[in-house]
Gaussian input, Z-matrix of N, CA and C with variables (Angstrom, degrees):
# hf/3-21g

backbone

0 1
 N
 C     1     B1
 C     2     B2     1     A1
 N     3     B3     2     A2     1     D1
 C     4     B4     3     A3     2     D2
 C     5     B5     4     A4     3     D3
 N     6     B6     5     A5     4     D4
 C     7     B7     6     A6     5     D5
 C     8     B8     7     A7     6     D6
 N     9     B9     8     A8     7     D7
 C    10    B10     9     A9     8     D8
 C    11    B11    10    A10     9     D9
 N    12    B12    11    A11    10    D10
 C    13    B13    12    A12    11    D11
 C    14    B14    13    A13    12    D12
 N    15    B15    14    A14    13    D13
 C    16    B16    15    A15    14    D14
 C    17    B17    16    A16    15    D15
 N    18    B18    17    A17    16    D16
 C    19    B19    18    A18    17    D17
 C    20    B20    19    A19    18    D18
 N    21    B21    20    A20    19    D19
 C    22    B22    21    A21    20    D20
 C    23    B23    22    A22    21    D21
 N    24    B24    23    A23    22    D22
 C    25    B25    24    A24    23    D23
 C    26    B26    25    A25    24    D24
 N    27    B27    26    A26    25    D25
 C    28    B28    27    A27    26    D26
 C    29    B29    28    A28    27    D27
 N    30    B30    29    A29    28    D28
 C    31    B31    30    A30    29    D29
 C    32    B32    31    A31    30    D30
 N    33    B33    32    A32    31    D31
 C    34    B34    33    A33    32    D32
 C    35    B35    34    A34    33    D33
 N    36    B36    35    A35    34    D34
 C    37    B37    36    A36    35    D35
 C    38    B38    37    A37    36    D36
 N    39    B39    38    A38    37    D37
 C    40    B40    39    A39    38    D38
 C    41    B41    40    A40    39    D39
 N    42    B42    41    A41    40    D40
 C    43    B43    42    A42    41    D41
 C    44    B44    43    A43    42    D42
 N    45    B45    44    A44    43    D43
 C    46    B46    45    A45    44    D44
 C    47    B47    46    A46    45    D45
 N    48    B48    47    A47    46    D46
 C    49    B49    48    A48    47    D47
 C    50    B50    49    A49    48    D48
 N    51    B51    50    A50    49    D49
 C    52    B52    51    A51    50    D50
 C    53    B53    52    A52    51    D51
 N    54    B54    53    A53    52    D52
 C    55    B55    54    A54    53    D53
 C    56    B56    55    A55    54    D54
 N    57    B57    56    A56    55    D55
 C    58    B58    57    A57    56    D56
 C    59    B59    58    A58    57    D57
 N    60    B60    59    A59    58    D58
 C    61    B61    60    A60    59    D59
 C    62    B62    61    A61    60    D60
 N    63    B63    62    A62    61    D61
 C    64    B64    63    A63    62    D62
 C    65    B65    64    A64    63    D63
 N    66    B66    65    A65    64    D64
 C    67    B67    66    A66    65    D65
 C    68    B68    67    A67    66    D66
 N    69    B69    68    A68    67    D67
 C    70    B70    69    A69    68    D68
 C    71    B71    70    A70    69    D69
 N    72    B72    71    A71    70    D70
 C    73    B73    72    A72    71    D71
 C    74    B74    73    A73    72    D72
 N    75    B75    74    A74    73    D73
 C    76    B76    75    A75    74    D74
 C    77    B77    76    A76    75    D75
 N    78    B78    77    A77    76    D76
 C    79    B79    78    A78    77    D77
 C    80    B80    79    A79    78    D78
 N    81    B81    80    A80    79    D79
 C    82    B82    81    A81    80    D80
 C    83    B83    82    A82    81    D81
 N    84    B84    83    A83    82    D82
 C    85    B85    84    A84    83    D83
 C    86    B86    85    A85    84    D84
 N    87    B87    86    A86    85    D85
 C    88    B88    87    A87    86    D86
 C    89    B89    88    A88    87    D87
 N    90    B90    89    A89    88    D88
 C    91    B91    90    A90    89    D89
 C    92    B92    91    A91    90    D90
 N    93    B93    92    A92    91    D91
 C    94    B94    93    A93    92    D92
 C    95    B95    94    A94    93    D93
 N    96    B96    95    A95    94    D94
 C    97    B97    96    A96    95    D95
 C    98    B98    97    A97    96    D96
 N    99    B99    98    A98    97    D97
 C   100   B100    99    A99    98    D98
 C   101   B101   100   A100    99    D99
 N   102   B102   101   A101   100   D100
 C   103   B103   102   A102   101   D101
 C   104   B104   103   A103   102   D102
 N   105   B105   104   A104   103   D103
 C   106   B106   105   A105   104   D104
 C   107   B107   106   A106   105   D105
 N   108   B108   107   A107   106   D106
 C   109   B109   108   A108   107   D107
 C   110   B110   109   A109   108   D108
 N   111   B111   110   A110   109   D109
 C   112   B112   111   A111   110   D110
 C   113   B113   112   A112   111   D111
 N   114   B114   113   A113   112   D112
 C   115   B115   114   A114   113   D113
 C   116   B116   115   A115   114   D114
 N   117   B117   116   A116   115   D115
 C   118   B118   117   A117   116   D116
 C   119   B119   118   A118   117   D117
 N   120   B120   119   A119   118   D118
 C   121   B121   120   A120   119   D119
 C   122   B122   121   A121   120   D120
 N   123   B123   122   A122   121   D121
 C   124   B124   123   A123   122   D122
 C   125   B125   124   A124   123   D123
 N   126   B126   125   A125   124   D124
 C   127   B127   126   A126   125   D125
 C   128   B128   127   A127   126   D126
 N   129   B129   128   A128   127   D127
 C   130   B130   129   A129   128   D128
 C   131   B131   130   A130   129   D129
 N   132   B132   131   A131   130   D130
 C   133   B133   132   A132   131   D131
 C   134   B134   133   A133   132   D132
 N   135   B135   134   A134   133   D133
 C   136   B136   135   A135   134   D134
 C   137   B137   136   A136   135   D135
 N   138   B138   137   A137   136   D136
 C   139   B139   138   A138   137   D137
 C   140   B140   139   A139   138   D138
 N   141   B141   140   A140   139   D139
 C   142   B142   141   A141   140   D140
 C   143   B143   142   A142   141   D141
 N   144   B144   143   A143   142   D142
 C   145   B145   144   A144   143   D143
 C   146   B146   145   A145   144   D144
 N   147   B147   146   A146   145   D145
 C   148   B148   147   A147   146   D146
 C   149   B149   148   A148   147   D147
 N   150   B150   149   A149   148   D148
 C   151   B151   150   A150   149   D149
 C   152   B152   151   A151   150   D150
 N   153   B153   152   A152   151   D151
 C   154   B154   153   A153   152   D152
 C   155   B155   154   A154   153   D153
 N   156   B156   155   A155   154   D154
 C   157   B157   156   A156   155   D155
 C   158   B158   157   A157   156   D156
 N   159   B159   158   A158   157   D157
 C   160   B160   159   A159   158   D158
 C   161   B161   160   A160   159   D159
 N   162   B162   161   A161   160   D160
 C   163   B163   162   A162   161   D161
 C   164   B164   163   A163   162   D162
 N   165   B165   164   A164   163   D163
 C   166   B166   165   A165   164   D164
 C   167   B167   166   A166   165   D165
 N   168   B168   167   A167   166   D166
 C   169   B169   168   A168   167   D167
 C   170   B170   169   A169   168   D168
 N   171   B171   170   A170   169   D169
 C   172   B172   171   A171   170   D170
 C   173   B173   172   A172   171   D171
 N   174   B174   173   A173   172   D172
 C   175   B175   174   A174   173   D173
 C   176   B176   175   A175   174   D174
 N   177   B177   176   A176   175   D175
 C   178   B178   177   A177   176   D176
 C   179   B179   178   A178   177   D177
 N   180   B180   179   A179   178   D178
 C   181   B181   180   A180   179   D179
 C   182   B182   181   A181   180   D180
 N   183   B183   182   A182   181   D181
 C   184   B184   183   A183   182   D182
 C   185   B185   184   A184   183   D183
 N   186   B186   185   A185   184   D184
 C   187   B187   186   A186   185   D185
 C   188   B188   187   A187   186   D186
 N   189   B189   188   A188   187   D187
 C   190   B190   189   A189   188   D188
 C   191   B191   190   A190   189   D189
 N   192   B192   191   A191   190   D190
 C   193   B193   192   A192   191   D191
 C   194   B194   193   A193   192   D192
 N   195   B195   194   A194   193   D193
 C   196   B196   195   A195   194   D194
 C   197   B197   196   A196   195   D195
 N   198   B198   197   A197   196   D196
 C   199   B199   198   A198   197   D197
 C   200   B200   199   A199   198   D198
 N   201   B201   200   A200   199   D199
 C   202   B202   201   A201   200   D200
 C   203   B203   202   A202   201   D201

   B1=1.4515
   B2=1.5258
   B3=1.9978
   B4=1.4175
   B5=1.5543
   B6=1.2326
   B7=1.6768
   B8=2.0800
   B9=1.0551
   B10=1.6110
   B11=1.3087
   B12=1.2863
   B13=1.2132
   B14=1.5543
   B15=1.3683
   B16=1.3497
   B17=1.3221
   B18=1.3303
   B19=1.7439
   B20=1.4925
   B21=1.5204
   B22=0.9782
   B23=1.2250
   B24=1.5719
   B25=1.2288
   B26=1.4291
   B27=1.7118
   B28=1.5604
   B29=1.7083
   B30=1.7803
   B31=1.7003
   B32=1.0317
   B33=1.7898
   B34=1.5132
   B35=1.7077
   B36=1.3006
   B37=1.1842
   B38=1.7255
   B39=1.0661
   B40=1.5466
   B41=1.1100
   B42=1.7704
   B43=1.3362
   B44=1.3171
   B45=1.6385
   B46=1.3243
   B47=1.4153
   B48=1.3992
   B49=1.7034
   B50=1.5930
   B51=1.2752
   B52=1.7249
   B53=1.3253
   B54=1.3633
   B55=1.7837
   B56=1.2439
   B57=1.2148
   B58=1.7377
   B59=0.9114
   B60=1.6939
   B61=1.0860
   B62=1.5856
   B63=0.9456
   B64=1.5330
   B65=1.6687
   B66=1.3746
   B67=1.2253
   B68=1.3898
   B69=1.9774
   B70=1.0809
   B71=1.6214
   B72=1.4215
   B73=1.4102
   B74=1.7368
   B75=0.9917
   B76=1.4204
   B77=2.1487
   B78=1.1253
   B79=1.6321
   B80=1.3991
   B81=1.2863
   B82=1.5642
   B83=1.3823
   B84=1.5630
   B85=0.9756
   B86=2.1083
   B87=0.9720
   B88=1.4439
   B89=1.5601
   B90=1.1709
   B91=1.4085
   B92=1.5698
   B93=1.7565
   B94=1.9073
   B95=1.9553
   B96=1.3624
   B97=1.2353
   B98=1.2887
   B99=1.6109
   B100=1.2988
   B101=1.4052
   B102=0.9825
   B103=1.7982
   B104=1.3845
   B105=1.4904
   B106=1.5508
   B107=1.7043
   B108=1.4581
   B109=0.9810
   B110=1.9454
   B111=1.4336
   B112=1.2875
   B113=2.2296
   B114=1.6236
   B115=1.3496
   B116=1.7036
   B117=1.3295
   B118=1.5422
   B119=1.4019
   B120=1.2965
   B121=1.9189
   B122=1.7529
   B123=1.7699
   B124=1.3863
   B125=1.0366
   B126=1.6512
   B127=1.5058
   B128=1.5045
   B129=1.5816
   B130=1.2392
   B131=1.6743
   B132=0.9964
   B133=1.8841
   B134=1.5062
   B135=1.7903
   B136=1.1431
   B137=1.8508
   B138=0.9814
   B139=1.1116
   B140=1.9727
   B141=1.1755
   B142=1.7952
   B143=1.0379
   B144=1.5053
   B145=1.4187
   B146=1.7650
   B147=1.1952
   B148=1.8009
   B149=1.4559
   B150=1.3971
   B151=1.5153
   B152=1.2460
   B153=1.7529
   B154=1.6792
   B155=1.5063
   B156=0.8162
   B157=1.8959
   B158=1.7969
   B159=1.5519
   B160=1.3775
   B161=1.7523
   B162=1.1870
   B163=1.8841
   B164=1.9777
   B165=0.4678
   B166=1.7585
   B167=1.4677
   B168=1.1660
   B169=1.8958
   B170=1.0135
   B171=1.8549
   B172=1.3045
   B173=1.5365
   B174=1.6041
   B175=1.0579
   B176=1.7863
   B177=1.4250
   B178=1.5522
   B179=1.6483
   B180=1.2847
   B181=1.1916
   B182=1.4596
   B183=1.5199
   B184=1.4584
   B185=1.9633
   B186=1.2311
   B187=1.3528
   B188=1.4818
   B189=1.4227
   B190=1.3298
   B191=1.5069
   B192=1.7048
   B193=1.6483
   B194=1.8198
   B195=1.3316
   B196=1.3568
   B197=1.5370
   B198=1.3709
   B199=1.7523
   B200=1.4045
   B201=1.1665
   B202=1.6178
   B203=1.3859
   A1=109.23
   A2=126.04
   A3=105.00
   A4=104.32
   A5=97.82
   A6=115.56
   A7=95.89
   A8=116.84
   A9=132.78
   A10=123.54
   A11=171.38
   A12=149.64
   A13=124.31
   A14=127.69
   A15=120.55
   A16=114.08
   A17=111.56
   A18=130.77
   A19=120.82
   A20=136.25
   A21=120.13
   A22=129.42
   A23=117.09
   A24=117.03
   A25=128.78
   A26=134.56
   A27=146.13
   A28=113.35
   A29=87.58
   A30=88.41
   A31=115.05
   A32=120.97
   A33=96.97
   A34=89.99
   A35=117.04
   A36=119.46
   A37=124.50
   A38=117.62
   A39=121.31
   A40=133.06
   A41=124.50
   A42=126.54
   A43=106.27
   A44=115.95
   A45=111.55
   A46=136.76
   A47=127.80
   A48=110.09
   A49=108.62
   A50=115.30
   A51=134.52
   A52=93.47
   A53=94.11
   A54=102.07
   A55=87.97
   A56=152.67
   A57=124.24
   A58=152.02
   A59=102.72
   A60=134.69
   A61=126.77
   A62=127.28
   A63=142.00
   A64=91.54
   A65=119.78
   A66=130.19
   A67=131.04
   A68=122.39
   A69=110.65
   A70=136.71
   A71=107.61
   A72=113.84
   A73=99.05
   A74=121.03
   A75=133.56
   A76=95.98
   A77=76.02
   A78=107.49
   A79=117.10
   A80=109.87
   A81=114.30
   A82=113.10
   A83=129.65
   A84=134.24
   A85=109.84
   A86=114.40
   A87=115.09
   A88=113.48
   A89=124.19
   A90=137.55
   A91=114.35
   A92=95.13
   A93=97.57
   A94=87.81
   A95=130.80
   A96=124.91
   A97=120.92
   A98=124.46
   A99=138.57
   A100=104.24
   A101=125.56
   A102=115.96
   A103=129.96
   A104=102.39
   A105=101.39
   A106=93.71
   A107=140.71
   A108=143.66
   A109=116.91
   A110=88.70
   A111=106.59
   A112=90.69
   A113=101.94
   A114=114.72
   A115=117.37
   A116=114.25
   A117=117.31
   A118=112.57
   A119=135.59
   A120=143.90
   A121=75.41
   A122=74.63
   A123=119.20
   A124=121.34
   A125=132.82
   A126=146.39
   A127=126.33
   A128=131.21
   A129=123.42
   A130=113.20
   A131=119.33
   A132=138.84
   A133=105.67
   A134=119.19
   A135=106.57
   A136=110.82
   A137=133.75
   A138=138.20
   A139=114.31
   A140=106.16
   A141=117.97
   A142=111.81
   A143=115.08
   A144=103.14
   A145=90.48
   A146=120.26
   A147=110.81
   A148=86.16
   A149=115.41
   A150=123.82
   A151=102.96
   A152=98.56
   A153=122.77
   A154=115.33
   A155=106.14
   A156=109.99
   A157=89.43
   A158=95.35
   A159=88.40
   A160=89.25
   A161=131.88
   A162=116.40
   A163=68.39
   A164=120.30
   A165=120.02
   A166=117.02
   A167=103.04
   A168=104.48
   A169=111.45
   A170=135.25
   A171=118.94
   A172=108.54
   A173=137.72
   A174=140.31
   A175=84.97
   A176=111.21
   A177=113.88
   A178=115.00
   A179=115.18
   A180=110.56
   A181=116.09
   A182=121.68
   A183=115.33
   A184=95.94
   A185=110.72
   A186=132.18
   A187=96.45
   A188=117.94
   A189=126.02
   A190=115.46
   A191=99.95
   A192=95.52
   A193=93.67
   A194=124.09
   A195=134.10
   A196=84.93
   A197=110.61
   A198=124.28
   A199=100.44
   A200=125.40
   A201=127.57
   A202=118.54
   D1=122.59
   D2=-178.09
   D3=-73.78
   D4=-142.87
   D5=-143.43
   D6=-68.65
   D7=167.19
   D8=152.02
   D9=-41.92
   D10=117.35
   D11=172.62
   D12=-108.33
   D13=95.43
   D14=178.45
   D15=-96.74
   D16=93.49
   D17=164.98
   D18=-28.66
   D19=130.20
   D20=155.59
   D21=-95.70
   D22=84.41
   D23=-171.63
   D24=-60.39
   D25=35.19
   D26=146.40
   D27=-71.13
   D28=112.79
   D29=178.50
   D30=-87.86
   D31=31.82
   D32=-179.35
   D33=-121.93
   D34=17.41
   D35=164.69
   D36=-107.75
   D37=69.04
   D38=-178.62
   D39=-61.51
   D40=146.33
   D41=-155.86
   D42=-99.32
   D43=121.03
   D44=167.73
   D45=-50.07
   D46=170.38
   D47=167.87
   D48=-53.13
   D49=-38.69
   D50=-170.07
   D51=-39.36
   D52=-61.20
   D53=-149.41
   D54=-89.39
   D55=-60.53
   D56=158.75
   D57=10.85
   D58=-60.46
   D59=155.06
   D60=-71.84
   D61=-34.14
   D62=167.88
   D63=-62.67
   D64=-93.67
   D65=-174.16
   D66=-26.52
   D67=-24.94
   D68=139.62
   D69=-102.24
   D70=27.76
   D71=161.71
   D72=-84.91
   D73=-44.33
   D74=-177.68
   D75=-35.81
   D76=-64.89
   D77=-179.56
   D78=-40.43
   D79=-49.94
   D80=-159.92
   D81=-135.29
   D82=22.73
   D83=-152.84
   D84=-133.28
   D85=78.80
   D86=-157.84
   D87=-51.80
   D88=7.36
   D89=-179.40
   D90=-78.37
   D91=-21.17
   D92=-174.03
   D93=-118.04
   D94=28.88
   D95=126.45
   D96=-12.73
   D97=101.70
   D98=166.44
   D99=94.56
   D100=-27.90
   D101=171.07
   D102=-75.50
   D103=135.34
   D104=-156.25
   D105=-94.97
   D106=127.43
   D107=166.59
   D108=-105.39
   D109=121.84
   D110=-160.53
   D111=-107.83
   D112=116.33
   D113=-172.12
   D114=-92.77
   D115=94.16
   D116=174.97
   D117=92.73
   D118=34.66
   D119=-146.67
   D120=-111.00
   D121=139.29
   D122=159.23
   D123=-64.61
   D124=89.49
   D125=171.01
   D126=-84.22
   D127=62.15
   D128=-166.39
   D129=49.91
   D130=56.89
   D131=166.46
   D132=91.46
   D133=-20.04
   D134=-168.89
   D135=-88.15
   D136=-167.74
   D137=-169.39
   D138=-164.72
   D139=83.93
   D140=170.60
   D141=-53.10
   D142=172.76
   D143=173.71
   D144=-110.90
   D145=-10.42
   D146=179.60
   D147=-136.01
   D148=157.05
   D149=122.35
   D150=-150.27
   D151=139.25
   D152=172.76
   D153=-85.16
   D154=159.85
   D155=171.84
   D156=-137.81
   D157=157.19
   D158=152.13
   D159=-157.63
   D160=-161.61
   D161=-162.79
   D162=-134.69
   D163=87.77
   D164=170.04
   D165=151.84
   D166=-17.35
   D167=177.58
   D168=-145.28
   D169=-0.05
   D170=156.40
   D171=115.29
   D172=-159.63
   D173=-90.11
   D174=170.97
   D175=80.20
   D176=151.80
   D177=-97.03
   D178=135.05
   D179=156.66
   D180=-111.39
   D181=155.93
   D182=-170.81
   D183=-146.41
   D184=131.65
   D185=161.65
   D186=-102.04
   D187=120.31
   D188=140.77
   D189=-67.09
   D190=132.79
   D191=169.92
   D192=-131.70
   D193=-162.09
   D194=-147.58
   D195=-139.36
   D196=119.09
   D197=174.44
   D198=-75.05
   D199=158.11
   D200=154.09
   D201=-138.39

């Protein structure tokens, strides 16, 4: 089963293609097996666009940005 998914259901915060794209690898990708990915969470004022947990490997955070 891949990863957990906790939605951020605020519509005045919209999902890039990035994070679109990120969000269904998250989704469909059996490699993030057991990691709970928490989408756009309130971190002491700041705001990510991912963070994973998992209870065995820890604590990624990820900002999508736009290559050029």
């Amino acid at each position: 089963m891949p990863a957990t998914i906790i939605k951020n259901f605020n519509p005045n915060d919209p999902r890039t293609e990035g994070e679109k794209y990120l969000l269904e690898v998250f989704r469909t990708s059996l490699r993030f097996e057991g990691w709970t990915v928490f989408e756009q969470p309130h971190i002491n004022s700041m705001k990510p666009d991912f963070v994973l947990t998992h209870p065995q490997k820890g604590i990624l955070i990820i900002e999508v940005r736009i290559g050029i």
